[in-house]
PLY file of the C-alpha trace (Angstrom):
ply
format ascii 1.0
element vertex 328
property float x
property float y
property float z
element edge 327
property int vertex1
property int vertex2
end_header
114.96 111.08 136.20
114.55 109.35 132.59
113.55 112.95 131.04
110.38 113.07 132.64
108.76 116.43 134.42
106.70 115.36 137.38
104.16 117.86 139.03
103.92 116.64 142.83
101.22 117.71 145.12
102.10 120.58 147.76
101.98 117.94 150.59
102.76 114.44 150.42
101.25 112.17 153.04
101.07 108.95 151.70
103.15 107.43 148.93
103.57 103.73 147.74
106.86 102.56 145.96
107.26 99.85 143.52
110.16 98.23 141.92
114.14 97.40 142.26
115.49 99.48 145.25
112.64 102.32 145.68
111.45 100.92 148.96
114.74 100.80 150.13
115.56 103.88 149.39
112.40 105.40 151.30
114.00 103.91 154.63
116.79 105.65 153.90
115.56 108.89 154.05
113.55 108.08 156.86
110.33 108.14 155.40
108.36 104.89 156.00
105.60 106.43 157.84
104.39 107.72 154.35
104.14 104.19 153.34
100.92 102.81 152.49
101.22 99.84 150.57
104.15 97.62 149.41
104.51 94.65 146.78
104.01 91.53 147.86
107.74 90.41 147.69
107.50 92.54 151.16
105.08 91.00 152.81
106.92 87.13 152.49
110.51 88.43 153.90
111.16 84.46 154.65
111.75 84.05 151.06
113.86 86.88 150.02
115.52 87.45 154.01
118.29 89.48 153.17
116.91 92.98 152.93
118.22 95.31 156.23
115.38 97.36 155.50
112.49 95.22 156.20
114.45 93.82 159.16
114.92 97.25 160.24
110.99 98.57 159.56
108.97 95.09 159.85
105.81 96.99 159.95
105.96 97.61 156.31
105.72 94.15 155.55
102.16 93.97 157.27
100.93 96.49 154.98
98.77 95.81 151.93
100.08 94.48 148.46
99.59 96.12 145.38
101.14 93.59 142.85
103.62 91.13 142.06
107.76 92.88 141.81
108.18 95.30 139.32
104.37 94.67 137.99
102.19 97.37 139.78
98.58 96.67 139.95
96.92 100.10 138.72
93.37 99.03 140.53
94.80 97.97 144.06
97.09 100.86 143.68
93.75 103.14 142.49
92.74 101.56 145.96
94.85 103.00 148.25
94.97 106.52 146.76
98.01 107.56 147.47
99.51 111.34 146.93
102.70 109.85 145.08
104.23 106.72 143.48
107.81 105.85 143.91
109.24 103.58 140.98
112.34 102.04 141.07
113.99 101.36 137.49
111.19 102.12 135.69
110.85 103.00 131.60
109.68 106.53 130.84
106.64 105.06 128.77
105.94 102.46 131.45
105.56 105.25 134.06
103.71 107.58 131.84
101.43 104.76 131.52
101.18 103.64 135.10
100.49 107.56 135.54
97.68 108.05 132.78
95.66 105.40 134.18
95.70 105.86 138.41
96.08 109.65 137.75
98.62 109.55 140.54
102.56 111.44 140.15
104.71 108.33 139.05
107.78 109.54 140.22
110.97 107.14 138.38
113.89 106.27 141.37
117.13 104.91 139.53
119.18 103.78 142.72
122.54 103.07 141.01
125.21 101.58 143.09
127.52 102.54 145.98
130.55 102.14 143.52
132.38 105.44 141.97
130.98 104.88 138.59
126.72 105.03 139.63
127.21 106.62 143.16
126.17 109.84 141.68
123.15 108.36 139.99
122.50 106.75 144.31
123.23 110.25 145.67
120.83 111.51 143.24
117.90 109.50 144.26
118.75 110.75 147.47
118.28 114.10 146.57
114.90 113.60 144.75
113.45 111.54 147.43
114.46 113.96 149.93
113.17 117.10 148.38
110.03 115.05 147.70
109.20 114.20 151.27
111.12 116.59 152.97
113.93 114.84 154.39
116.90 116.62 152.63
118.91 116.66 155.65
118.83 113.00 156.45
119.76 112.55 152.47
122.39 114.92 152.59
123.87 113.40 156.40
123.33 109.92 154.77
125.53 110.85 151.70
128.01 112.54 153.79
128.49 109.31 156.20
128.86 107.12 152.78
131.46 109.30 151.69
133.43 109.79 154.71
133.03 105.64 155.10
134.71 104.78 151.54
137.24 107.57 152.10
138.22 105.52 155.35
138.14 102.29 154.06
140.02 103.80 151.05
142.68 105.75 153.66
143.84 101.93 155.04
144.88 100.28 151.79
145.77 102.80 149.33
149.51 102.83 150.20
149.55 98.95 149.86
152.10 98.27 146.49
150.27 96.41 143.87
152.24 92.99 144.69
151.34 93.22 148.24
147.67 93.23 148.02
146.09 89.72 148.53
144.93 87.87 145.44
141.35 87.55 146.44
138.16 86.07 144.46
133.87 86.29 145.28
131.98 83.63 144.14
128.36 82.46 144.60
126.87 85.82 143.92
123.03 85.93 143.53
120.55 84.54 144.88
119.61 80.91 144.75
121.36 77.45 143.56
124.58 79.83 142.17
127.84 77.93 142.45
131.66 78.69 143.09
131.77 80.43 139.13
129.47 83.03 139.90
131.22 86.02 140.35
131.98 89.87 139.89
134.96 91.23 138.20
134.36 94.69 139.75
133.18 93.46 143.33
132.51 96.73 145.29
133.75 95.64 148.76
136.82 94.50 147.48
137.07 97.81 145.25
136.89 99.89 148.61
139.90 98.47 150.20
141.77 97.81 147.33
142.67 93.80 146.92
143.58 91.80 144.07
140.15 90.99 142.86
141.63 88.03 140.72
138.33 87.95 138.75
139.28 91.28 137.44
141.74 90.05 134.82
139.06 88.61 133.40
136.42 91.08 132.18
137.23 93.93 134.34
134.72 96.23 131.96
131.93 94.51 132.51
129.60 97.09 133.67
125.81 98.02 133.71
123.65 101.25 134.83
123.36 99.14 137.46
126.38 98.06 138.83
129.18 95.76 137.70
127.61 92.74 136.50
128.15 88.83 137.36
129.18 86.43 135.16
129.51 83.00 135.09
133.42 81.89 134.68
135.00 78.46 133.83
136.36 76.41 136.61
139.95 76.79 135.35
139.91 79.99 135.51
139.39 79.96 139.59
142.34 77.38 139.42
144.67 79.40 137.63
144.21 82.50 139.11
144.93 80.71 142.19
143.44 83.27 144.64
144.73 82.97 148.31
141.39 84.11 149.56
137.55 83.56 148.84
134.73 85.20 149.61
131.40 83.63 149.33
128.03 84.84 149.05
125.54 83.73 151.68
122.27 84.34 149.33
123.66 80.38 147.69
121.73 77.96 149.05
125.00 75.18 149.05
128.68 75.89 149.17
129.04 71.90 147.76
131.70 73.04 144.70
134.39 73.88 147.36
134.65 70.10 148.28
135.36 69.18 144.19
138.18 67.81 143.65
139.63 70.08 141.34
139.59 73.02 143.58
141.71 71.33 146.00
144.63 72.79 144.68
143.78 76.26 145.03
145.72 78.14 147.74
142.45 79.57 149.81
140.85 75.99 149.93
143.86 74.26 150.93
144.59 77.12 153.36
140.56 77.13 154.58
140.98 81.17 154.10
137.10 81.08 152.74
134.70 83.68 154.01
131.04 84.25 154.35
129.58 87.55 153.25
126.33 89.23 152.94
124.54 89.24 149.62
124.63 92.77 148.45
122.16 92.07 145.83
118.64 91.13 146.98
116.24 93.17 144.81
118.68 95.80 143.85
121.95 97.31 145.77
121.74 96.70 149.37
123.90 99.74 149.94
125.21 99.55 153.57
125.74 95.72 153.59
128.20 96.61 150.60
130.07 98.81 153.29
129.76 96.41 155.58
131.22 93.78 153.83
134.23 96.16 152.76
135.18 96.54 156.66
135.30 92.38 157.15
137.15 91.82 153.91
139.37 94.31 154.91
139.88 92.66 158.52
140.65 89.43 157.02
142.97 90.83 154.08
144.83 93.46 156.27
144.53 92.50 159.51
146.68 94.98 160.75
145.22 97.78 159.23
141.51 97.06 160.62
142.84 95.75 163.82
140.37 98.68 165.18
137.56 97.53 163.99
135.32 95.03 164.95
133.27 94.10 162.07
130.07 93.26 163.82
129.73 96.55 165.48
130.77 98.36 162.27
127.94 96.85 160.37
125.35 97.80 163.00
126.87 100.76 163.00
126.27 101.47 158.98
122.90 99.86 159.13
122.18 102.07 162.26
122.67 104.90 159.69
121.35 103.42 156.52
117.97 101.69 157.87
117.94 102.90 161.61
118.48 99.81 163.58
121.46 97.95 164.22
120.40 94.53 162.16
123.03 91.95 162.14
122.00 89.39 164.60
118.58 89.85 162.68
120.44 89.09 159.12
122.38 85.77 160.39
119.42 83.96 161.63
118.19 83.00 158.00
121.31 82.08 156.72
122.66 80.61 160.17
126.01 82.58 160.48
126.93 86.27 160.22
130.93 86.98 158.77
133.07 84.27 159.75
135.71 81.37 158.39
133.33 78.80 156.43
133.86 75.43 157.78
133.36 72.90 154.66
0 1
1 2
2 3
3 4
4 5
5 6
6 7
7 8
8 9
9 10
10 11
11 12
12 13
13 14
14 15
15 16
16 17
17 18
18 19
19 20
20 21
21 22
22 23
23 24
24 25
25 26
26 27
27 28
28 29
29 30
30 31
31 32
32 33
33 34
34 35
35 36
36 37
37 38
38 39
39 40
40 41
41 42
42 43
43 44
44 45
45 46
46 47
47 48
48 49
49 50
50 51
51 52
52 53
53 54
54 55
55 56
56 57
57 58
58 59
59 60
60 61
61 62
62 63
63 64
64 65
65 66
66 67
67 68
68 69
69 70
70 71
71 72
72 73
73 74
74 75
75 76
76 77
77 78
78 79
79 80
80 81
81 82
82 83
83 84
84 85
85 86
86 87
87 88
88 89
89 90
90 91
91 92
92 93
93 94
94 95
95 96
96 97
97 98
98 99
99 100
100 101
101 102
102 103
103 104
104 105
105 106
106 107
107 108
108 109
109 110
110 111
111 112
112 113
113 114
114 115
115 116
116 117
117 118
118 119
119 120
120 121
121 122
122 123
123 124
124 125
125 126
126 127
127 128
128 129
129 130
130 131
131 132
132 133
133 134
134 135
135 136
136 137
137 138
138 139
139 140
140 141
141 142
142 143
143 144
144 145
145 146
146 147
147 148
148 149
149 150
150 151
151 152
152 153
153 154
154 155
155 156
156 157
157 158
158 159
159 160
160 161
161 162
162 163
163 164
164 165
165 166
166 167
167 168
168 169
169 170
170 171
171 172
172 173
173 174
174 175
175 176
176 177
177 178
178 179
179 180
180 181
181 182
182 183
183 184
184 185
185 186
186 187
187 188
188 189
189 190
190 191
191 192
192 193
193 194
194 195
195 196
196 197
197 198
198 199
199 200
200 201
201 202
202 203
203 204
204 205
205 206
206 207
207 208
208 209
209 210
210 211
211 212
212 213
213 214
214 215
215 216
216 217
217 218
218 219
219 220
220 221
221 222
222 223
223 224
224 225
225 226
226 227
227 228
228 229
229 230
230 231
231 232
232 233
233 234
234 235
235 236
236 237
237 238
238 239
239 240
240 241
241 242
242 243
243 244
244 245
245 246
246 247
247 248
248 249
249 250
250 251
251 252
252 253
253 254
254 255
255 256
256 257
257 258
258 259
259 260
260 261
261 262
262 263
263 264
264 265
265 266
266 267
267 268
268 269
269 270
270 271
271 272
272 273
273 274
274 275
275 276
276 277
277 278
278 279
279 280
280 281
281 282
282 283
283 284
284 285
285 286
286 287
287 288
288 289
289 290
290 291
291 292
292 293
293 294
294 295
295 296
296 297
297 298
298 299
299 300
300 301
301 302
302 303
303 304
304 305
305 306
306 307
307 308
308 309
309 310
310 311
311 312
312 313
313 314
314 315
315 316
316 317
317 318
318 319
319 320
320 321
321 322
322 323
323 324
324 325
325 326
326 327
């Protein structure tokens, strides 16, 4: 990836990744025994709790650090000697750097997203990693199951007419003291079982390599588009703008149709909680077309496949609830 050629040793045994989504991405494939070292956002999970992988693979957050997030140390890396480095998002010239000076293969991961636009780019990564450590088949079996999950998701709602789909809106996306404006115009989960994202109208190009982006709206905009449900992001720390008087005209307040979700973002994608929160958006916007799911086993289910461990009752202790009706 990024134009680089990478010459990687015959057998790899131990490997260390660094940066947005490349640990992550070694769970997938089911290779955290390779693991070695981690950064240290890994080893203090009760600050940044919402990553299924960690949950899933707690060992790796006893492991040794080898630099702050996205800042590899070359000398504590130099100390653990590993056979290859994984790194998520880097620059070219940052990992030909990081490479010249550990003389170590820097190998560059760009995760992408679940979404149709920078799937391929995920599937890819897949595909690298898996040749790399010799887990093609769980990338390939892992793609396949992502696939086959949008295409059902997709298979429920597509034949739902334009007007009929619920007017729908996520806000408090990101991490931290983000309020009721924060949002996504091209919110995945909604994407995959096609509602009315209302936030859409708004700047429904707003893309990156990365994803679609968030964005900070006005106020009015919320109470014009009127949406008849919300969708909130549990990675907020306070949910206090719902109670503001000038939202209390808006049809999902007034109607308490507001929903917790998990954050899909927590140092890059978290790919199977973005499935997962498709299947209990779609419960709560078609409830007639998911009336065979239950959304707590379907999430295990994903993560079960995506990390290896069926993590939900793990994910709602830090936040204190799992999907459900907020009560505010």
């Amino acid at each position: 990836m990024v134009g680089r050629t990478v010459e990687i040793p015959g057998s790899v045994d131990s490997v260390i990744a660094v940066g947005s989504g490349a640990l992550r991405l070694l769970t997938y494939i089911d290779a955290t025994e390779e693991v070695i070292a981690v950064e240290e956002l890994e080893t203090t999970n009760e600050k940044r709790p919402f990553r299924p992988y960690i949950h899933a693979n707690p060992e790796l957050s006893e492991l040794p650090s080898v630099g702050r997030r996205n800042r590899p140390d070359a000398e504590l890396l130099l100390q653990q000697d590993p056979d290859v480095v994984f790194w998520g998002w880097a620059e070219a010239g940052d990992a030909n750097d990081l490479q010249n000076q550990i003389e170590t293969p820097v190998v560059v991961v760009q995760p992408g997203d679940i979404n149709e636009e920078n799937r391929p780019q995920f599937f890819g990564s897949l595909d690298l990693l898996g040749e790399i450590m010799g887990t093609s088949e769980t990338a390939e079996n892992l793609q396949q199951f992502t696939t086959e999950t949008i295409d059902d998701l997709a298979s429920r709602t597509d034949d739902v007419s334009d007007e009929d789909r619920p007017r729908s809106y996520v806000g408090y996306l990101g991490r931290g003291n983000h309020g009721l404006t924060r949002t996504q115009p091209l919110y995945t989960p909604l994407e995959f079982v096609n509602a009315n994202n209302v936030a859409s109208n708004l700047t429904g190009t707003l893309t990156t390599t990365k994803g679609a982006a968030r964005i900070d709206i006005d106020p009015e905009e919320i109470i014009e588009q009127d949406p008849s449900y919300i969708f909130i992001d549990m990675g907020t720390v306070q949910y206090d703008a719902l109670l503001e008087e000038q939202y209390q005209s808006v049809t999902a307040i007034q109607n308490e149709d507001v929903y917790t979700l998990f954050p899909v973002r927590e140092y890059s994608i978290n790919f199977g909680t973005a499935l997962a929160n498709a299947y209990y958006a779609g419960s709560v916007l078609y409830p007639d077309r998911f009336s065979d799911v239950d959304p707590v086993s379907k999430a295990d289910e994903i993560y079960e496949e995506y990390v290896g461990a069926p993590v939900y009752d793990d994910l709602t202790g830090p936040y204190g609830r799992g999907f459900g009706r907020l009560e505010f």
